[in-house]
N, C-alpha and C positions, 0 to 999 in steps of 0.2 A: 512473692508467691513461690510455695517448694514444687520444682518442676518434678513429679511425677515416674519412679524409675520405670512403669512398665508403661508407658506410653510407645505406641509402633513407630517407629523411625520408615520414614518411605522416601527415595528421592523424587521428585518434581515429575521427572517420568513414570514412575514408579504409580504415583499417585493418579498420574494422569491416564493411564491403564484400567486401573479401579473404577476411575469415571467414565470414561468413554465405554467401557462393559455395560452401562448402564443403557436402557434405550428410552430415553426421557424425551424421547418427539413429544412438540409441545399438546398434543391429542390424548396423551397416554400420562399416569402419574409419574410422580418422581418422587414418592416416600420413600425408596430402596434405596437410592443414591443420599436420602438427607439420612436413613438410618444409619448408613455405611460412615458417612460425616460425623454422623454423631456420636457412632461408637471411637472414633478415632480420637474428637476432640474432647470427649470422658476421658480416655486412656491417658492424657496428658493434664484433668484436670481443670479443662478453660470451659466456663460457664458458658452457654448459650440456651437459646429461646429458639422455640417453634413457632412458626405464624402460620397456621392452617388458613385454606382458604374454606369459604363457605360450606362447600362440599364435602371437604376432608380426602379428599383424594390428593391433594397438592398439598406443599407448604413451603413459607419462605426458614430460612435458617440467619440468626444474627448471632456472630461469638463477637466476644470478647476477652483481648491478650493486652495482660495490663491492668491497671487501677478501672475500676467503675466509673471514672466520671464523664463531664460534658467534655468537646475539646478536643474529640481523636479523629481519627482519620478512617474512614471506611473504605475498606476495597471490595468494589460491589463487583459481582459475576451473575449470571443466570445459569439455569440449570438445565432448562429445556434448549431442544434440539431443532433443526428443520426434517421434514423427511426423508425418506432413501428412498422413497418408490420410485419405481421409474431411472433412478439413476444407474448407471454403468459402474459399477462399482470392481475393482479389479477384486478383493476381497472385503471380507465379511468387514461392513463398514461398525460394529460393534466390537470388535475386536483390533487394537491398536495396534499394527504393523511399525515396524521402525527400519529404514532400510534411509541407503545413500543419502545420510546426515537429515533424515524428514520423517516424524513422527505422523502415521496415517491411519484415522476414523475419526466418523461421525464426532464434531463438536471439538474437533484437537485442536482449532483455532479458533468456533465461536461458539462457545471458549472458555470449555472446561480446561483449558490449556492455562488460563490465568486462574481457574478455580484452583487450579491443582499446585501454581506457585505460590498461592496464597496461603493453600493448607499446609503446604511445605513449610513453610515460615514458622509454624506451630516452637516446634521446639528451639528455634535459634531465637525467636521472640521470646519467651522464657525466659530462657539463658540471661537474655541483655537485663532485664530487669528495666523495663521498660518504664516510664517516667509519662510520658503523654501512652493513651490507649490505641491501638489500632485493634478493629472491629471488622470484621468478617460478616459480608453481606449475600446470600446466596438465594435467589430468586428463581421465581418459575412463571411459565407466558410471555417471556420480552419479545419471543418470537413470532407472538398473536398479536397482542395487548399492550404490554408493557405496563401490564396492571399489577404484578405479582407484587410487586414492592409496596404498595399503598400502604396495605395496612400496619408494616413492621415503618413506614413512616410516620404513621400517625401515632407512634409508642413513643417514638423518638424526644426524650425530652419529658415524656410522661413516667414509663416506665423503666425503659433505656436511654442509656446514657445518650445526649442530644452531639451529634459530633461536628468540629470545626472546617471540616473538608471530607470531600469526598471523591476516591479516582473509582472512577467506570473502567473495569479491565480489557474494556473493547478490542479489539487488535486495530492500531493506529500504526505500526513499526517500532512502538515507544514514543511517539513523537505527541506533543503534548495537542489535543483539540480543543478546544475550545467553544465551540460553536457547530451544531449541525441542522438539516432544515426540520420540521416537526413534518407529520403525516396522519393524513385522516382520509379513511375509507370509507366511502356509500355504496349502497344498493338503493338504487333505481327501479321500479316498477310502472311500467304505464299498461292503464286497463284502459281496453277497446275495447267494442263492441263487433261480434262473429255477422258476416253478412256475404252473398253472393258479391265478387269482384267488380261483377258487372252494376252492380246497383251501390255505388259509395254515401250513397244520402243515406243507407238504412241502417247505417253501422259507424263504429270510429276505428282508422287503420292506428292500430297501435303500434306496428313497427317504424311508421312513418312520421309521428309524432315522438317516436325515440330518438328517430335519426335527426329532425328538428330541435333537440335536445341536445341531442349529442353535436352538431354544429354549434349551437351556443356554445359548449365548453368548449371546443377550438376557438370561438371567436376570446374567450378571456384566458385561454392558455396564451392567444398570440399576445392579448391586450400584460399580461405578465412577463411574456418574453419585452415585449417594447418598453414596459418600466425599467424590467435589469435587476441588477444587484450594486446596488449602491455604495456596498462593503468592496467590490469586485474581490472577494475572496472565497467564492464559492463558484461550482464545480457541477452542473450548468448554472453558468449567474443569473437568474432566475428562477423564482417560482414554477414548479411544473403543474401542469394538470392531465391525468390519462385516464385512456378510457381501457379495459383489459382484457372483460367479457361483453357480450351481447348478445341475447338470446327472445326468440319469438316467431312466433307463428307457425301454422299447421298446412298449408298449401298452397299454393300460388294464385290459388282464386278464390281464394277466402281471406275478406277483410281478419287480418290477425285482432285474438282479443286480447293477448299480450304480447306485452315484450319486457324483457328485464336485463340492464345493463349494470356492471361494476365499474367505479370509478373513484380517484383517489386526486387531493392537492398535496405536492411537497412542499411547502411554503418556509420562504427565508427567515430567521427569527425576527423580523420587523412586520413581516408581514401580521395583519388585523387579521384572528382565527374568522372571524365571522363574517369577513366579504366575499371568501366567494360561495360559502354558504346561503348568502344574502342574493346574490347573483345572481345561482341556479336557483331559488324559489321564483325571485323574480321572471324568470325563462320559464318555469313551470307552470309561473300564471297565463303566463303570454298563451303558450303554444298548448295548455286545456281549452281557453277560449275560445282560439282561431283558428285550432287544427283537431283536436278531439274532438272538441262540441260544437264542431260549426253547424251540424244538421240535427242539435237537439244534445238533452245531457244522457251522452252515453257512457262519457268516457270521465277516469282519474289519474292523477298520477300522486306515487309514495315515494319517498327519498328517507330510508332509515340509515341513519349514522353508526358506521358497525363501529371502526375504531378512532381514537381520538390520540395522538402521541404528539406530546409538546416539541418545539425546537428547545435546540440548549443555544441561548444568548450569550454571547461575548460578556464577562464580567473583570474587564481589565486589574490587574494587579489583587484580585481576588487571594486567599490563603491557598485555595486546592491548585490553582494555576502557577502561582510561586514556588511552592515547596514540590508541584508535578516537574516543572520544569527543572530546577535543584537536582533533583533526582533523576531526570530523564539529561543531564548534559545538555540541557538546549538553552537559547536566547529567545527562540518566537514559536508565535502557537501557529496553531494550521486547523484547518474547516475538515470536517467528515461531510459527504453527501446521505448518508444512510441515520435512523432514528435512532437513539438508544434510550434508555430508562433515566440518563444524567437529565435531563429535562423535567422527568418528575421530582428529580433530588431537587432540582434550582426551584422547582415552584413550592417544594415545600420550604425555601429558604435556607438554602444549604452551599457553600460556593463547590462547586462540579467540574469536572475536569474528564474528558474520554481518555484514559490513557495503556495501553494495554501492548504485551509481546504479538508480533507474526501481523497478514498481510489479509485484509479483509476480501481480498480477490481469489482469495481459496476459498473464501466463508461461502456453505452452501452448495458446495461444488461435489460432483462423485469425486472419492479417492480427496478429500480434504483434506490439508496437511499443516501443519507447522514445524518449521526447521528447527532442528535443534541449539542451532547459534541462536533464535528467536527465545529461545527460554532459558536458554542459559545468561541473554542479556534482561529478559525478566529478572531472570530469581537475583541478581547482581541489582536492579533499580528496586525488588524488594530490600533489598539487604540494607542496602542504604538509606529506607525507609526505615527500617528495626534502626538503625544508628541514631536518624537526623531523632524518633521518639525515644530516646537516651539520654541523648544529650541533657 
């Protein structure tokens, strides 16, 4: 491929400046941010794809550097952001601060910080004359959903080229993961029926049949803590279960006609998606029975599944964890406790690897940062990615 003389030269911070201008809270679009990508990666000539979602307000972004085929490596990033409200922010958290060696705003670590190494690579990827493809993956919602990717997955192999590996640019320190727990969020409703306090036969207390609910999920949170982690590689060794909101009623002498709680499982990659969904139904029948309707049917309860995010499972001696590892200097993998999108790569059949610059314990935080030794040892485990696809 002829690399392109007016394409924009940006360095890694440079770029990550660009991004972070952006305010891509996962609420709000991110077509400014994918246009601003897309005129860069024009200017250089490297083909990519839009993947709009439904709406058209969002889209995913797929290039390609290097030959069109199956067989490359994809470095996947997302695009959207968590919010600022509320936070303490020393400055304008859309405007990149750089002070005592620490690059600071919204998303410098999760982590347009590996978007920005990635796009960095543009021209020195060129240059090499690359032999296997590396593929640029850029996504929107992994901080709702984790859904942005779906659909540029299901091209994969159809329309675009189907690839051999795939690193997730998570922030891990660089250290290769392997394995994290999946997460799945409910909302809970229980309908009662409104009655004087004093008269409990005329009515169903729906906060009281929440809280009968919500005991249950203590009892198979503890019954999860007492199985363990079998791996003992994970970070609590155990499945969780929490509970985070809880809402209901109108006075203290009035049977509540609702109540409505949130609630979530992080479960281990071994863990069966559908026990403790199984669980709480079964709790759901109990305590409509014996404590909603005991004085007649007044009451229901609703459990809607808002999100659903896979674990990524250990796939020993896989392509993505070889060549992450090669790259990243190490000998053994290591567990994330948080979700990412590598879970949908693996269920679309893809070997997946989290592997990304800076420290997921800024991720989220007012005044969020990533050092700049952090991406200076990125753009160095990119570099030698551009090599190892040369060889």
């Amino acid at each position: 491929m002829t690399v392109p003389a007016g394409g924009s030269r940006f360095t890694p911070l440079e770029l990550l400046e660009h991004l972070v201008a952006f305010d891509t809270e996962s609420s709000k679009s991110n077509l400014a941010l994918i246009d601003f990508v897309a005129d860069y990666l024009d200017g250089w000539g490297v083909p990519h794809v839009r993947v709009p979602n439904a709406a058209g307000d969002k889209a995913a972004l797929f290039a390609t550097l290097g030959p069109p085929t199956d067989g490359g490596v994809v470095l996947s990033g997302h695009t959207d952001v968590v919010p600022v409200t509320g936070q303490a922010w020393t400055t304008d958290p859309f405007r990149l601060r750089v002070a005592d060696g620490r690059a600071y705003g919204r998303g410098a670590v999760d982590m347009k910080g590996f978007d920005a190494l990635a796009l960095a690579l543009v021209p020195e990827a060129l240059r090499a004359g690359l032999k296997r493809p590396i593929h640029i993956l850029l996504s929107y919602d992994e901080e709702t959903t984790c859904l942005g990717v779906l659909d540029t997955l299901a091209r994969l192999g159809i329309d675009l080229p189907r690839p051999g590996a795939v690193i997730v640019g998570e922030p891990t320190g660089l250290q290769v993961a392997d394995a994290h727990k999946s997460v799945v969020t409910y909302d809970t409703t229980v309908h009662g029926h409104e009655a004087h306090s004093s008269k409990p036969g005329l009515g169903a207390n729906a906060v009281m049949a929440a809280a009968d609910l919500i005991a249950d999920l203590n009892r198979i949170a503890d019954a999860m803590i007492a199985r363990g982690d079998a791996s003992g590689r994970f970070d609590p060794p155990h499945t969780s279960v929490h509970v985070g909101v809880i809402r209901g009623g109108t006075a203290r002498n009035i049977l509540p006609k609702l109540c409505t709680f949130q609630w979530e499982f992080r479960g281990l990659p071994d863990l069966d998606m559908a026990e403790i969904p199984a669980l709480f139904a079964a709790s759901c029948e109990r305590v409509a029975r014996e404590r909603l309707n005991r004085y007649g049917a007044f009451g229901r309860i609703e459990t809607v599944e808002e999100v659903s995010v896979p674990g990524l499972a250990p796939d020993p001696g896989s392509e993505a964890e070889r060549l992450a590892l090669r790259l990243a200097g190490r000998n053994a993998t290591i567990t994330v406790p948080y979700a990412t999108e590598a879970g949908r790569f693996q269920r679309a059949g893809l070997p997946t690897v989290v592997c990304g610059p800076g420290s997921i314990d800024q991720a989220h935080q007012p005044d969020e940062f990533i050092t700049l030794d952090e991406l200076a040892r990125g753009e160095a485990f990119l570099r030698r990615l551009v090599e190892a696809c040369t060889d």
